[in-house]
Structure formats: structure tokens, C-alpha cells
N, C-alpha and C positions, 0 to 999 in steps of 0.2 A: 307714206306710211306702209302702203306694203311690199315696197321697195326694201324698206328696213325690217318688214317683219321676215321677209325671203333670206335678206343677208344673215339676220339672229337666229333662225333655222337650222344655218350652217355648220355643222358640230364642228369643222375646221376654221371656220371664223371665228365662233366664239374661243374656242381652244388659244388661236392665236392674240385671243386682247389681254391688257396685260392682268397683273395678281390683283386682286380688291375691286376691278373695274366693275365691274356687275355689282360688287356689296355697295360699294361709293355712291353709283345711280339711284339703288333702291335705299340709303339711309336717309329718313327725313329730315328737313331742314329746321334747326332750333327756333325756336320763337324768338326770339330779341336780336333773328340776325337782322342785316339789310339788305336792302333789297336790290341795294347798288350793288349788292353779291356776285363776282363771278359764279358762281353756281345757283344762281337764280334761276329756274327753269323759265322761268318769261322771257316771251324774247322781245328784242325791241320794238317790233309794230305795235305788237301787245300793249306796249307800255305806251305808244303815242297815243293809242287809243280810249286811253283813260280819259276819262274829265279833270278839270283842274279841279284844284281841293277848292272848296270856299273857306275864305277868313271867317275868324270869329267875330260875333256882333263886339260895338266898343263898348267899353262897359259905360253905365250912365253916372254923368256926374253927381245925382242925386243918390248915387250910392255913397259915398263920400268921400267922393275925389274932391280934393283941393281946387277953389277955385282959379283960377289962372294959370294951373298946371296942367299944361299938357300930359295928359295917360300915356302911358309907357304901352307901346305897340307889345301886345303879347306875341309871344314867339311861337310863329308858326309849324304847326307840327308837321311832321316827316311825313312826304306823299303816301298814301296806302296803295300798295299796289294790288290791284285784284289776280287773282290768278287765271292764269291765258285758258279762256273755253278748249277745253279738252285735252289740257296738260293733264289730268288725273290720267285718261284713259287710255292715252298713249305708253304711260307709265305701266300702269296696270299691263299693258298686251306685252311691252317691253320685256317687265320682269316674268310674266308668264309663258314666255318662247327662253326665256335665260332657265327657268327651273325645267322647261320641257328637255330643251338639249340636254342638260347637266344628267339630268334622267337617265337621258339614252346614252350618256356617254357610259355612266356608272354600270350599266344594265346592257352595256356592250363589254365593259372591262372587267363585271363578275362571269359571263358567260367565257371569256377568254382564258382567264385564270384558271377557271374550273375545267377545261379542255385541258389546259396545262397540267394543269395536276392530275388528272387522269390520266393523262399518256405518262409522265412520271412516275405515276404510284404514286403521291404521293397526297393521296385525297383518305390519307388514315387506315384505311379497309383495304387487306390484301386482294387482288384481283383475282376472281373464279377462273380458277384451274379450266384447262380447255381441253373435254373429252374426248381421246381420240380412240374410233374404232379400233380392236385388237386383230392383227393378221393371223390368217387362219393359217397351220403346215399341215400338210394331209402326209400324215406318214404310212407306208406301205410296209407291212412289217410283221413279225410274227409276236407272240406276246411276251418272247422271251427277254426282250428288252424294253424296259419303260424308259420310250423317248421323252415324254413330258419330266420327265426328272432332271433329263439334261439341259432341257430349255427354261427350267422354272426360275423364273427372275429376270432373264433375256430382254432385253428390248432391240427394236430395229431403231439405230441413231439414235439411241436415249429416249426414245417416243413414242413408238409405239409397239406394245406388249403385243406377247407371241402364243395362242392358242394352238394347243397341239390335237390335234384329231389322227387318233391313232386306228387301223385297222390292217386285215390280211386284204391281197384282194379278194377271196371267195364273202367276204363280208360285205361287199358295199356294191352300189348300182349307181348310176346318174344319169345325165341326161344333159347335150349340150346344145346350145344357140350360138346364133350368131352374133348376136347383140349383147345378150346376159350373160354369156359365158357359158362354165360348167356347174349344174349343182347336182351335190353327191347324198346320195341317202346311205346310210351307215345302220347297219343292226347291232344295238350295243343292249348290252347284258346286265341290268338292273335289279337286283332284286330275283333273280333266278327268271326273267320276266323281259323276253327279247323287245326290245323297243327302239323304231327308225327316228331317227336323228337327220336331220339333213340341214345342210351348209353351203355354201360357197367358198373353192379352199383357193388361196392367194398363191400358193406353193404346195409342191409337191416332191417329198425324198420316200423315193421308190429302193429299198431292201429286200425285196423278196421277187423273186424269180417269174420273168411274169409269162412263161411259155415254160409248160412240160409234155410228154409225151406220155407221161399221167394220163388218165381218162379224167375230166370236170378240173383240169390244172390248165387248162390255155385262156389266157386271162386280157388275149391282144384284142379285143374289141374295148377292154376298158384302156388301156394306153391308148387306143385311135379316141377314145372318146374324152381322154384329158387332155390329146393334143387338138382335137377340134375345138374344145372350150378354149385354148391358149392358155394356159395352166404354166407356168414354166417351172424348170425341175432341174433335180442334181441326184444324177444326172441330169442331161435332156431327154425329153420322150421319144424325140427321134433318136437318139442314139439306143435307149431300152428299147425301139420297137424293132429297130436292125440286128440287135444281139439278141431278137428272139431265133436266129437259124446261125447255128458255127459255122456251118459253110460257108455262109453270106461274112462272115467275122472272120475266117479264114482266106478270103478273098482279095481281102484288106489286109492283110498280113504279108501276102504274097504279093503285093505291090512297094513295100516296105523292102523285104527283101531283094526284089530288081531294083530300086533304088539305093539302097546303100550298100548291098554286093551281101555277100554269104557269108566272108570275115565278120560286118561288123550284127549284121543278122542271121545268124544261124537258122533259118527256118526250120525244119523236121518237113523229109517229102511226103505231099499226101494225094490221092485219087480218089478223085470225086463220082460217084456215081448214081444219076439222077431216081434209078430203080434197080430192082435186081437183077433183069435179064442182061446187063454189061457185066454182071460179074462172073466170069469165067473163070477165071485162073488169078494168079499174083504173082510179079514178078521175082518175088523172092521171099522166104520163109525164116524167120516168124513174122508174123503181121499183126496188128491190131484193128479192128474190126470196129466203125463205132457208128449203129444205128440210131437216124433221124438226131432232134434236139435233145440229148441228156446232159446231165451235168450230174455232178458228184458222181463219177464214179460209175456210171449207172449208163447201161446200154455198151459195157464197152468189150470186149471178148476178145482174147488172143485165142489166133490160128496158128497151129505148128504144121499144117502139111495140108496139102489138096484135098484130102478127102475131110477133113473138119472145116474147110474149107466150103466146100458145097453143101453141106451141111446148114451151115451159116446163109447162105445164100438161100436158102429154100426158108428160113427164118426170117430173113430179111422180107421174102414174097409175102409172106403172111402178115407182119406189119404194115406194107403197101408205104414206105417210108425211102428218104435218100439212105445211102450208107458211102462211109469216107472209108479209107485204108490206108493204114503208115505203117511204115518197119519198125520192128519191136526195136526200139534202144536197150541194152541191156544196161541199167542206169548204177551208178551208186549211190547216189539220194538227187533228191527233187529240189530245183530251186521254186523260189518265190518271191519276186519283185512288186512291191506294192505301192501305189502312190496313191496321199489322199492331200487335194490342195499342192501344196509344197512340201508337204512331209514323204519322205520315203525312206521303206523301211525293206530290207533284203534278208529272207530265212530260207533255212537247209532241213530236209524232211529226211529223214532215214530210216527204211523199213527196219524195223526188229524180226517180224514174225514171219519173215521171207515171200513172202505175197507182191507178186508182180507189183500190183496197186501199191504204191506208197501211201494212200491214204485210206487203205482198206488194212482192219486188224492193227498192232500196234510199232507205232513208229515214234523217232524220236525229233522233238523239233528243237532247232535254237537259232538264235539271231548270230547272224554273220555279217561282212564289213559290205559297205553300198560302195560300189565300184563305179567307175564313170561306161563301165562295157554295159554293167546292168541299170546305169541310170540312162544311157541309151536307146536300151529296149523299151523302157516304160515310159519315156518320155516320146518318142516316135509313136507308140500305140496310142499315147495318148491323144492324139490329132489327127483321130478318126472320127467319122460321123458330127463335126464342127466342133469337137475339145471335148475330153471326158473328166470330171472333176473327180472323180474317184474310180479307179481300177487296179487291175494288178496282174502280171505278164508271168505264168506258168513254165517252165523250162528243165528239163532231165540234161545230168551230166551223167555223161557215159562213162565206162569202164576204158574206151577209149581214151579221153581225157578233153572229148570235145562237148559244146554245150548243144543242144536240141530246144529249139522253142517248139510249142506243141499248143498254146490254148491263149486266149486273153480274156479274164473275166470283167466285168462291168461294175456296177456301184451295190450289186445284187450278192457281191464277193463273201463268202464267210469273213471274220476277223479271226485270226488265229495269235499264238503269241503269249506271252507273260503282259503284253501293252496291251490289250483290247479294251479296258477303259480308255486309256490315253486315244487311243485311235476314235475312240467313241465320242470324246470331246472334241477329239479333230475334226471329225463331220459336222458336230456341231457350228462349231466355230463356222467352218464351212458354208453351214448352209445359211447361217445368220450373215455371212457379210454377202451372198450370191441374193439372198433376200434384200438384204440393205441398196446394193448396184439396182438390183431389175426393178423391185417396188417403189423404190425412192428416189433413184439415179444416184446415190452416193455410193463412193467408189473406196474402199477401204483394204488396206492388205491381208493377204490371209498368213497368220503365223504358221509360221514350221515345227513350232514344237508347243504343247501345251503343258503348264505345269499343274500336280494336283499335290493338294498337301497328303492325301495319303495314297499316294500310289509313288512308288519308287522309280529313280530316273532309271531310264535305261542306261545299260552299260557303253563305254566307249566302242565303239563302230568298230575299231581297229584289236580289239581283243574277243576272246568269243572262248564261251564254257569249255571244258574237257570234254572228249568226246567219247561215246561207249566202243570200245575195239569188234570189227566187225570180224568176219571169217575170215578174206582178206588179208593178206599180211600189208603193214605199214603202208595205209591208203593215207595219200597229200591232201594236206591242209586243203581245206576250201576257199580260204580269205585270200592270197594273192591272186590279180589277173592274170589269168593264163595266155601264154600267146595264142594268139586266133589262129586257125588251121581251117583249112575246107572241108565241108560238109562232105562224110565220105560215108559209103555203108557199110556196116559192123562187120566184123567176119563170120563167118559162123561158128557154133558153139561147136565144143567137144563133147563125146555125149557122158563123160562124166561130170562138167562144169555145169549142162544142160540138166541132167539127174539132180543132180544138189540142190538147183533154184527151180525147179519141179516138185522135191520133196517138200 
């Protein structure tokens, strides 16, 4: 018995008996069967164990049976079989291990289904959307452009949304770990009602210049402090924290140019000097003059003769600053080679209002054709300080006819241009797939060109606006590559050609 109740246990043995077997067992036996029935649950001991039936009494001849006649033997009725001690019970346990298993079979096979249909969907009810934290960009920036405009909608791989936390640096502070990272407090302006804010930013696009010569403008303990959080950027922090000193930028330029020779890089010569007491003299007149880290413009003085000359120098002492020296190119307009991602775009600056500075007072700008000489430049600067995602390579054409590189800006770069939306989108773009690669590890191209429906394409490369007639008679196109020539120094001016561009 519990040999067979261990086997009926078995959800795999019951499973294997055939269809009806179980109903067939448990259907009772009709009343008028026999009992010589194969399906007799008695077995044969059972039945030897019976008693014999007894006959019936004869009947009495005084009932009135015929004398002489023998009574007709009544016919003996069909043995009774008793049923076998504890065939009920056995029954009983039988079908009650048949309806256990069946149980567990059902109540394994709904639990199965329903796993099934839930990894399908298909259990009726849409499956809850799966919350994903939004990546924070800490934009560096002034307020003249609203970043979150251009990210609004953005996701990183479809998934996760993109929170823009925009500030300058004089606006924000933080604080980095080694374990936690960086977190930045921000002062933002509610209600007429300064109030700190503070985050953890996932990424960081730095626009705004993060070292001046300004007094309360050096801003490199917060770059050392978003690269000790590991913050990563687009730029990189190491590259913004190296383009805080031109010199140090210049250094790297002039490795460039002993590498690929003077043809294919024209450097501009310059003299470094650590303070002011090297500066004695100058090899040669005119020069330009350019104290400590400035940019735009700013810090920079041309000398025409020795005693303006010292002059400068004794200014120099009073700032307590490095100063560089180059020879004045006497230029005809200013190139500008830009590259953002993949996109690169090449513009011509030409002073109007006769001001050494082409970008002091009013100048004319336009787009000109991208040469393989000037995609040269900007692609060589660009693989400095481990790759720069956005910058753009400075360069004066002389009256000579030869080219002067002079400056390489970082991602800190003004935009200039009829495109500076489009360029604007480009960063975007930019900084969404350099976010997608470092946060997520997926690795997506960055377009070349971006289209907007209301911003006009730019013009072909290879044509370029009319241009204003300078003083000058019939000055050459600027869109054909010129043959390369060696860097050689200007001659000196005539002093009525010197008068003119003085006036």
C-alpha cells in the first residue's frame, strides 16, 4: 500500500497512465453486475475465503406438493460475494493521491502560463514604464545663450532625458570626493531671490573662458575641482586646464610645426619670456607685445621702435606677468578655421576701419572655401592635450602672400558667422553622442552637418559673397590654395605705406 501510494504521488507517473484511467478506477460498480466481473475489485483469496452459501430449506410436502412427486430442486442463487476488508479504503487513499497530484499539476501549469504571459505582455495590462533617472549637463556659459532650448526633447539612446543646469563660473561652487564624485552648488535667481541649488552633474560643456587676467576671473581651482570629481567634458578638463596659459598652447604648436615642416605649418615666430627683466631689446621692429593669459584682443600692444619698447617693459614689471613677442605681420584680412566634431567651417575677417586688430572696430566677415592646407591646421591642433572636440586654428595672411598661424582657441571659442545657430546645434549634437559613448558605452557618429528648418543652408564651399574693394588695388581671391612658401620676415614698411595704416 505505500509502495503505491509513493508511485500515485508521482506527478510523472500519473501523467504517464493512460486517458479515463483514474475516472474508470473511481466509477462504481452497477448493481446487477457479477461478480465473476473482471473488474471485480475482490481478489481471489478474498473470494476463497467466503463461506459456502447454504441451500434452501425443501419445501414441505404438506404445503401441497403432490404426493409421489418428487419437488423440483429450487435454483440456487448466485454466490454473494462479500467485499474484500479494506477494498473501500484503499480506494478512498487511491483516488485521493489521484485528485492531490492533478491539483499540483493544475497549480503548477497555471503558475507557468502566467509567467508566460507576463514576460509576453500579454497578461491584458500594459506593463509599468521603467523610471529612468535624467542625466544632468552642467553648462558653463554666459546667459546669452539658452542651452536647455537646444537639449529640450533630447534623450541619451532613447532613454534617458537630459537635464541642463546652466551657469557662468563666478556662479557656482562644489566640492569633490573620491568615492561620490563632484557636487556643485549653483546660485540661481528666483523671484528676484538668489537661491543654491545643488546637483551632481553627469557631464560638463565648459563655453566660457575659465582663466583671465581680470582680477575675480581665474576660475582654475573649479576645473581642478570637476576633474578631481571625474566629471568628463567637451571639451576635456584637461585640455581647458592646459589652455588656461597661450604659452603653454603655444608650445604645442611649435611641436607641430618641427613635425610637419614650415610649408605645411606656417607657425608665426615668437619669444617667450618668463618676466620682464629678459626684455631688452627686439630683434626687429614692429612687434607685438602680448602680456600674461588674454584673449579677445585684450593685453595685446604693438611696438614700433625701442624706446615704446621699454616703455612696455616697465608695464610688463608692474603686472609681475610672462610676456611673448612676435613680428607684426602686416596682414590683409584674418583667417579662421573652425572645427566642431566633424564639421568644419573656414571664414575671412577684413578690417574696415583700418585698426591693426582685425577684430577691434569694424570688419567684414564671410565664409570661404575649406582647403585641405586649412583642414590640416585644425585637424593636427586638434590632437593636442588627448583630442579637442571643438576648437578653432587663428591665422593672418600677409601682404606677402604668405599664411601666419598666430593662436589656437579651445571649445571656450566665440561663434562667429551667418551659422552660429547651426554651429549651435552642432555642439549639441556633439555633446549628446560624447554623453551617449562615456555614460552608456554606446558609440554613435557625429553628423557633419545639421539641418534646421528655419535656418538657411549655407552656401557652397566653393563660391563666396562679393567682396568690399579695399585701398589696395586688385587684392587675389582668397579661395584658391596658394603654393606654400617659407616663413620669411616682412620687409619693412615705407614710411608713407606705414603713415596710411597708422592713420
Amino acid at each position: 500500500m505505500n509502495y503505491l501510494r509513493r508511485r500515485l504521488s508521482d506527478s510523472s507517473f500519473v501523467a504517464n497512465l493512460p486517458n479515463g484511467y483514474m475516472m474508470d478506477l473511481q466509477r462504481p460498480t452497477p448493481a446487477g453486475s457479477s461478480t465473476s466481473s473482471t473488474s471485480s475489485p475482490a481478489s481471489p483469496a478474498t473470494e476463497r475465503r467466503q463461506p459456502p452459501s447454504v441451500p434452501p430449506p425443501a419445501s414441505n410436502p404438506a404445503l401441497g406438493a403432490a404426493p409421489g412427486v418428487a419437488p423440483s430442486p429450487a435454483p440456487s442463487p448466485a454466490p454473494i460475494t462479500a467485499p474484500a476488508p479494506g477494498a473501500g479504503g484503499f480506494l478512498s487513499s487511491f483516488s485521493s493521491v489521484v485528485k492531490s497530484a492533478q491539483m499540483a499539476q493544475n497549480v503548477a501549469a497555471a503558475a507557468h502560463a502566467k509567467s508566460v504571459a507576463a514576460a509576453a505582455g500579454g497578461s491584458g495590462q500594459p506593463p509599468k514604464p521603467v523610471v529612468r533617472k535624467p542625466k544632468i549637463l552642467l553648462v558653463i556659459d554666459d546667459q546669452h545663450t539658452d542651452w536647455a532650448k537646444f537639449f529640450r526633447g533630447k534623450k541619451l539612446n532613447g532613454e534617458y532625458e537630459i537635464r541642463v543646469e546652466q551657469a557662468e563660473f563666478s556662479e557656482i561652487n562644489l566640492a569633490s570626493y573620491v568615492n561620490s564624485g563632484c557636487m556643485v552648488d549653483m546660485q540661481v535667481n528666483k523671484g528676484g531671490t538668489r537661491v543654491v541649488r545643488s546637483f551632481k552633474p553627469d557631464f560638463v560643456l565648459v563655453r566660457q573662458h575659465a582663466y583671465s587676467m581680470v582680477p575675480g576671473e581665474d576660475f582654475r581651482n573649479l576645473v581642478i575641482g570637476l576633474h578631481f570629481g571625474g566629471v568628463p567634458g567637451s571639451n576635456s578638463l584637461f585640455s581647458i586646464y592646459n589652455f588656461c596659459s597661450k604659452p603653454w598652447v603655444f608650445s604645442q604648436m611649435i611641436k607641430l610645426y618641427h613635425s610637419l615642416g614650415p610649408e605645411k605649418f606656417p607657425l608665426n615666430e615668437q619669444t617667450f619670456y618668463p618676466n620682464h627683466t629678459q626684455m631688452v631689446t627686439s630683434p626687429s621692429y614692429p612687434v607685438v607685445i602680448k602680456m600674461g593669459h588674454a584673449h579677445a584682443g585684450m593685453g595685446k600692444i604693438k611696438v614700433e621702435n625701442q624706446q615704446d619698447f621699454q616703455d612696455i617693459t616697465s608695464v610688463v614689471a608692474l603686472a609681475g606677468t610672462y610676456a611673448t613677442t612676435e613680428p607684426y605681420v602686416r596682414s590683409k584680412y584674418d583667417i579662421r578655421i573652425q572645427k566642431i566634431g566633424n564639421n568644419y567651417k573656414a571664414y575671412m575677417r577684413t578690417s574696415i576701419s583700418g585698426n591693426w586688430k582685425a577684430n577691434t572696430g569694424s570688419a567684414m566677415l564671410e565664409q570661404i572655401a575649406m582647403t585641405d592646407r586649412y583642414r590640416l591646421w585644425v585637424d593636427s591642433c586638434a590632437e593636442m592635450f588627448g583630442g579637442l572636440d571643438i576648437c578653432a586654428v587663428k591665422a593672418v595672411h600677409g601682404k606677402d602672400g604668405n599664411d601666419y598661424i598666430i593662436e589656437v582657441m579651445d571649445s571656450s571659442m566665440p561663434l562667429i558667422g551667418e551659422h552660429v545657430q547651426e554651429d549651435k546645434q552642432l555642439i549639441t549634437e556633439l555633446v549628446i553622442n560624447k554623453m551617449t559613448q562615456v555614460l552608456l558605452g554606446v558609440s554613435t557618429p557625429q553628423p557633419s552637418s545639421v539641418k534646421q528648418g528655419d535656418t538657411t543652408p549655407p552656401p557652397p564651399l566653393h563660391l563666396s559673397r562679393p567682396r568690399v574693394p579695399l585701398s589696395e588695388p586688385d587684392p587675389p581671391p582668397p579661395h584658391p590654395a596658394r603654393p606654400s612658401s617659407p616663413v620669411r620676415s616682412p620687409p619693412p614698411p615705407g614710411p608713407a605705406l606705414l603713415n596710411r595704416r597708422l592713420s
